[in-house]
C-alpha positions as CSV (number, residue, x, y, z in Angstrom):
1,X,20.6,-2.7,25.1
2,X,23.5,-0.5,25.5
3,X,27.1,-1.2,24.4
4,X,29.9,-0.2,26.7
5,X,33.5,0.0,25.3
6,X,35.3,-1.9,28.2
7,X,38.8,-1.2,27.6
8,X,37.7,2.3,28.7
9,X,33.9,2.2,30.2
10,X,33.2,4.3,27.1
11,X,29.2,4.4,26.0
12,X,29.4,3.7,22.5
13,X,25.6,3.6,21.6
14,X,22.6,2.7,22.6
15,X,20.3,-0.1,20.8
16,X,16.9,-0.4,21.3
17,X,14.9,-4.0,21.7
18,X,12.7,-5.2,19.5
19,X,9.5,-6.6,21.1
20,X,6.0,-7.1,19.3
21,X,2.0,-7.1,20.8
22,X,-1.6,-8.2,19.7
23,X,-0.6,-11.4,19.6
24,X,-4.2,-13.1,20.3
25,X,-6.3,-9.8,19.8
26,X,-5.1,-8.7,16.3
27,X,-7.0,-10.7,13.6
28,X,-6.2,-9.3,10.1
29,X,-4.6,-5.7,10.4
30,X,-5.5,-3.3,7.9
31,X,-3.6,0.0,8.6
32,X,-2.0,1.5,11.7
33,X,-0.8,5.0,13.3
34,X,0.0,6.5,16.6
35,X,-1.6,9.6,18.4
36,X,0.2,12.1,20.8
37,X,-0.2,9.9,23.6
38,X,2.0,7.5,21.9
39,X,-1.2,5.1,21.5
40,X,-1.4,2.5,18.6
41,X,-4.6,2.7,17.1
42,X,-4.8,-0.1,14.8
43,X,-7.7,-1.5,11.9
44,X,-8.8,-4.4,11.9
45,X,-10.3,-5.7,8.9
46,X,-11.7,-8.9,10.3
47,X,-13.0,-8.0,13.8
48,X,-14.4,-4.5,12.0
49,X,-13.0,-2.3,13.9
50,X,-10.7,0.0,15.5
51,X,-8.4,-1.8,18.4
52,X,-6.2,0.8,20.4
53,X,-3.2,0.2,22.5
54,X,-1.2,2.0,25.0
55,X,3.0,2.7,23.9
56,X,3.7,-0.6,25.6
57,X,1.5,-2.6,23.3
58,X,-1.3,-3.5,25.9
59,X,-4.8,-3.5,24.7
60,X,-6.6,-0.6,26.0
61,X,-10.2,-0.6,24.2
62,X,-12.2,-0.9,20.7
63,X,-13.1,2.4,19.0
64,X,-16.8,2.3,18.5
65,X,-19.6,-0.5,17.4
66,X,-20.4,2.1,14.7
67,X,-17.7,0.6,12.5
68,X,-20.0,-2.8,12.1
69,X,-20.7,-4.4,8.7
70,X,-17.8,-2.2,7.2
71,X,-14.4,-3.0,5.8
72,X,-12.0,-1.0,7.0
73,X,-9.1,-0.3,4.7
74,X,-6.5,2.7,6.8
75,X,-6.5,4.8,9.8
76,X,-5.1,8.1,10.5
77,X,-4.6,10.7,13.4
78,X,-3.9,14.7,14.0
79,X,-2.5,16.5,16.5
80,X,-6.0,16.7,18.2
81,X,-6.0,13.1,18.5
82,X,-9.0,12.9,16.7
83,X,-9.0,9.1,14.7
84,X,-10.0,8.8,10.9
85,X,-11.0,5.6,9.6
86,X,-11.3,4.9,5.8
87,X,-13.9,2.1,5.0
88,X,-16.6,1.2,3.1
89,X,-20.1,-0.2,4.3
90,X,-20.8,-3.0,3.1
91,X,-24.9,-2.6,2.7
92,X,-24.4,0.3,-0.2
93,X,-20.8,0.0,-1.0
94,X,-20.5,3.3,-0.2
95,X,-16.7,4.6,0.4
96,X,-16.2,6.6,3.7
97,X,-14.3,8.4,5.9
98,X,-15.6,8.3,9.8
99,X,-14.2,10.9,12.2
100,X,-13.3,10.5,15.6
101,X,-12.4,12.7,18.4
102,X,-10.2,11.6,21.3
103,X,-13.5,10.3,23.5
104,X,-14.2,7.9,20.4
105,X,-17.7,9.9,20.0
106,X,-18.2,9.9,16.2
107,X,-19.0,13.9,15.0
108,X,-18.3,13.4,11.6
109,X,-18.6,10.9,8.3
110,X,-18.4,11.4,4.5
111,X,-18.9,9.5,1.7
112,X,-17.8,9.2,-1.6
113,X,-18.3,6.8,-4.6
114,X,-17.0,8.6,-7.6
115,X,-14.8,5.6,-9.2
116,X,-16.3,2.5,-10.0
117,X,-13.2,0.7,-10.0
118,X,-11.2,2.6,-7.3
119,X,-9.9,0.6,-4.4
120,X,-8.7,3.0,-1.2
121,X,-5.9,1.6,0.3
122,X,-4.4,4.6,2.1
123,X,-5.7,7.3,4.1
124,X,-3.0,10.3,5.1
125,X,-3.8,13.3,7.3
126,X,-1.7,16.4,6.2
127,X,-2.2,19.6,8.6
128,X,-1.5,23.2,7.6
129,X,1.6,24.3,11.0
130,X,0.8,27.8,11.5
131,X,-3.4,26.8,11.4
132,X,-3.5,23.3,13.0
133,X,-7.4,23.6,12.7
134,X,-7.5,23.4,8.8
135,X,-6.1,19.9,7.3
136,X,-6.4,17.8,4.5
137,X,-7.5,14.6,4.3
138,X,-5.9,12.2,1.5
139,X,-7.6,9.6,0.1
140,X,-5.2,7.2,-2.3
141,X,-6.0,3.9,-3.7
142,X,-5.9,2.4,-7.0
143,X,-8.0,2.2,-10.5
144,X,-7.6,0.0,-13.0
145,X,-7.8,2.3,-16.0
146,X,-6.0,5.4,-14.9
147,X,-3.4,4.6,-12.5
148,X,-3.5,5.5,-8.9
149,X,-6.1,7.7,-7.3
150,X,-5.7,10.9,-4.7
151,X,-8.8,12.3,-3.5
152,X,-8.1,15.4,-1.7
153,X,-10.9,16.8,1.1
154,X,-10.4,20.4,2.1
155,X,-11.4,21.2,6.0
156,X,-10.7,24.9,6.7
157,X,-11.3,25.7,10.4
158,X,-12.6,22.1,11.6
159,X,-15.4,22.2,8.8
160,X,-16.0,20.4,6.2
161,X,-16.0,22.6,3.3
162,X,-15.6,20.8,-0.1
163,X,-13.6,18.7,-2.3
164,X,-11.1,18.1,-4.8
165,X,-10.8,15.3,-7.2
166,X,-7.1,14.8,-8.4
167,X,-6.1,11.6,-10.4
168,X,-2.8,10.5,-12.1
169,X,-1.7,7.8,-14.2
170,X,1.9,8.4,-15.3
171,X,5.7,6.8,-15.7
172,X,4.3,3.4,-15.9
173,X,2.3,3.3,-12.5
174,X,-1.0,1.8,-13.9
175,X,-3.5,-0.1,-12.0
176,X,-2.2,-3.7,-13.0
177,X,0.5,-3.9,-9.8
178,X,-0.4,-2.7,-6.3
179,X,1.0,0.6,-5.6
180,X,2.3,2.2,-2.1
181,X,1.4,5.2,-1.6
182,X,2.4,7.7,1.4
183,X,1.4,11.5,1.8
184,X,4.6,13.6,2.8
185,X,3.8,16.9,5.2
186,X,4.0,19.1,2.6
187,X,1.3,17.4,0.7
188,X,3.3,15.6,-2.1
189,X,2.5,11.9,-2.9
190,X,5.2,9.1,-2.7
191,X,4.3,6.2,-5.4
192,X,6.3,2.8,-5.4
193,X,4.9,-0.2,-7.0
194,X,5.3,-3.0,-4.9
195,X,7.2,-5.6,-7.6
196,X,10.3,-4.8,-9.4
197,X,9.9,-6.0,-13.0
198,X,11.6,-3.3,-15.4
199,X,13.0,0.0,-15.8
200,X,9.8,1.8,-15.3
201,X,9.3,0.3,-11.9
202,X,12.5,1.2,-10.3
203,X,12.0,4.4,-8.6
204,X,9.9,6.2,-6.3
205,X,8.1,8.7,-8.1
206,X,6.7,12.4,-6.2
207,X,3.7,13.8,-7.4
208,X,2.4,17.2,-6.0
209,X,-1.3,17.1,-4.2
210,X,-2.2,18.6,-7.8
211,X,-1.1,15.5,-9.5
212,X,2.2,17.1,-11.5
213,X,5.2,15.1,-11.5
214,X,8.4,16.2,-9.4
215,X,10.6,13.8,-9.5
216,X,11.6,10.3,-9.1
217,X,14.5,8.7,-6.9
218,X,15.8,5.4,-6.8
219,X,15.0,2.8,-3.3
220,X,17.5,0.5,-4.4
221,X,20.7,2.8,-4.5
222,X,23.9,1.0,-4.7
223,X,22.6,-2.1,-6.0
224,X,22.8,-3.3,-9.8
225,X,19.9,-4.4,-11.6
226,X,21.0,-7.6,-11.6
227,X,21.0,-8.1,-8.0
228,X,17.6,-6.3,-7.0
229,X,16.0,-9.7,-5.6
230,X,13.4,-8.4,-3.2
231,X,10.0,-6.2,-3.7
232,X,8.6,-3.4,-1.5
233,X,6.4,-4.8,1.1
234,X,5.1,-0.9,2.8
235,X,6.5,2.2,2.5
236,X,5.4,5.0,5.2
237,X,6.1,9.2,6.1
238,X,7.2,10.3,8.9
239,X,9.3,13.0,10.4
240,X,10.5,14.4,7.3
241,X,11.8,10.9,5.8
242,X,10.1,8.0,3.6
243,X,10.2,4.5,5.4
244,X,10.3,1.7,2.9
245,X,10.4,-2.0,4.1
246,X,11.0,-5.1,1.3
247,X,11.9,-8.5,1.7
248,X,13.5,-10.6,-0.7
249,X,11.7,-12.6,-3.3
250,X,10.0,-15.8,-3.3
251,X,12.5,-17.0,-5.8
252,X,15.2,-16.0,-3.2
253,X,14.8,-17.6,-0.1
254,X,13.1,-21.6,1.1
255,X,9.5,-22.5,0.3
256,X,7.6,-20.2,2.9
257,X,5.7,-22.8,4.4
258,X,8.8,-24.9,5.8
259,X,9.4,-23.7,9.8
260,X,13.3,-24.0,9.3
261,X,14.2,-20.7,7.6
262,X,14.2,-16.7,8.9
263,X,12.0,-13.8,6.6
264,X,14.2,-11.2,6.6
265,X,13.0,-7.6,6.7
266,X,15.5,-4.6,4.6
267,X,14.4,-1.3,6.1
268,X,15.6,1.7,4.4
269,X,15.0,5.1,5.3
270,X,15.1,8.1,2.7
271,X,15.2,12.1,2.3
272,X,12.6,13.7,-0.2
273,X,15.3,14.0,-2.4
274,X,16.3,10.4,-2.4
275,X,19.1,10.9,-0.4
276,X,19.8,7.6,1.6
277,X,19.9,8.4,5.6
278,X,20.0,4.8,7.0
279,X,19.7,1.4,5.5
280,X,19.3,-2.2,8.0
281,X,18.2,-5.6,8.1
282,X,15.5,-7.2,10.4
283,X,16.1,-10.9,11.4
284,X,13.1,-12.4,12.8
285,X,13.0,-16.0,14.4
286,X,11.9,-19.1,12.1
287,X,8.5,-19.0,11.6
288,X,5.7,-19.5,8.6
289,X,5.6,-16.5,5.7
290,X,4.6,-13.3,7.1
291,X,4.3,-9.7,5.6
292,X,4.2,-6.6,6.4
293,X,1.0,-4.5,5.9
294,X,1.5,-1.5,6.5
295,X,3.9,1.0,8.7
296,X,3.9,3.9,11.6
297,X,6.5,5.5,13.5
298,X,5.8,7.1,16.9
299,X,7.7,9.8,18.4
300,X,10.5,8.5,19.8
301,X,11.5,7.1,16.6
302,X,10.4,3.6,17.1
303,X,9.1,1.8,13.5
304,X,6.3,-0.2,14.3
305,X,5.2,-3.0,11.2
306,X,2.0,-5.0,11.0
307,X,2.8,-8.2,10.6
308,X,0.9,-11.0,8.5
309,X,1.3,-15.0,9.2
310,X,1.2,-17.3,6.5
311,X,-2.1,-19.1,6.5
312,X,-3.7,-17.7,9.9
313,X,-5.7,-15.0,11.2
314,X,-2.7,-13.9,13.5
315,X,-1.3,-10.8,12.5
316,X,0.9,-9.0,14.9
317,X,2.5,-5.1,15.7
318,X,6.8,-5.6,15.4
319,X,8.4,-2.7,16.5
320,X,12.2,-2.0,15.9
């Protein structure tokens, strides 16, 4: 949609649609990214697998029948278009990470089981610019008695080589509130817990891949404590800023299960440094609770959110 001045035919700006797919195909969505192509490649935690789409959100194919009798928890992509997939198998409860390349043939899988308590929820790709063949691969997740988990996999020159444990529990992120967790290009972590109950819970706190603190910034600038009335739903890197989506709280808005009422969606986009770039809501029509999963931004910009229905096995791709 583009806006024209029409006193004097002047283009103002230009305002893209939103529009949404996998209605009907998407069952229970548990992590989402985009390749080069501009592909969604999308988990999906009930069907146990991978379901990819092409930039106009039609359903192009299923990853691989390899992924049965596993949960899935995150996917990831590098600039080779080769797909990581985070699950676990479900025989051993063994934890892995399954690699793809861009034919879906599977040439790689690893497995790790070093926490008893540690539940992955986020799997980050992080590549080195001037070597694209050597990357890390970030693991992060929660444990209950130490706070939140990075597991850090070295792979110099397409080889896997060896690994590194690192593990932080500081500045009141423990394991009793879900965490989000994102992976910045350079390697440092981005922790947010997901409720907003004190002082200790107010900021987003960077972490190096090491596990040493950096610093901390506010997501709610401009806003007293008294009026912070929403909690963080997903927060997501890309393109040199941190995406964070909330909506407001239970207390704040009707009974979810009524038809008559819109969940709004507070997108606000941050600098490293906490500086605030852009802040907007998302109106979306009247419908049961939903929330949002988990986020990806393609190239051209374009946020896309998994969506969860209240009640259903329904989940959807928004894109804004």
């Amino acid at each position: 949609v583009a806006e024209i001045n029409q006193m004097n035919t002047q283009y103002i700006g230009f305002y893209p649609m939103r529009w949404s797919f996998g209605e009907g195909i998407l069952k229970s969505v548990s992590g989402i990214c985009t390749n080069t192509k501009g592909q969604f490649i999308v988990g999906d935690w009930l069907d146990e697998n991978i379901k990819v789409f092409d930039c106009d959100g039609n359903f192009l194919y299923l990853l691989s029948a390899t992924l049965r009798n596993t949960t899935i928890y995150d996917v990831a992509t590098d600039q080779a278009d080769n797909i990581y997939v985070l699950c676990q198998r479900k025989a051993c409860f063994e934890y892995q990470v399954r690699v793809f390349d861009k034919d879906s043939n599977m040439h790689r899988s690893f497995g790790f089981n070093d926490f008893t308590d540690f539940d992955p929820s986020r799997l980050s790709v992080v590549e080195d610019k001037s070597k694209p063949e050597s990357k890390r691969l970030f693991v992060l997740g929660l444990c209950s008695t130490i706070g939140f988990v990075v597991k850090v996999v070295e792979i110099p020159d397409s080889s896997l080589q060896g690994e590194e444990f690192v593990w932080r529990g500081c500045c009141g992120l423990t394991g009793t509130m879900r965490q989000c967790l994102t992976v910045c290009d350079n390697g440092n972590v981005i922790a947010v817990n997901e409720r907003f109950s004190s002082e200790a819970f107010d900021n987003a706190h960077v972490f190096s891949a090491k596990g040493v603190f950096l610093h901390k910034f506010s997501v709610f600038e401009g806003q007293t404590k008294g009026e912070r009335r929403s909690f963080i739903q997903a927060i997501h890197w890309a393109n040199e800023h941190l995406v964070v989506v909330s909506t407001p709280t239970f207390g704040e808005c009707p009974r979810p299960f009524l038809l008559s009422f819109s969940w709004d969606f507070d997108v606000s986009i941050y600098k490293e440094d906490g500086k605030l770039v852009q802040h907007f809501p998302v109106m979306t029509p009247p419908t049961l609770f939903r929330s949002v999963k988990s986020i990806t931004m393609n190239r051209q910009g374009r946020i896309a959110l998994s969506i969860s229905f209240f009640g259903g096995e329904n989940d959807e791709i928004l894109v804004i």
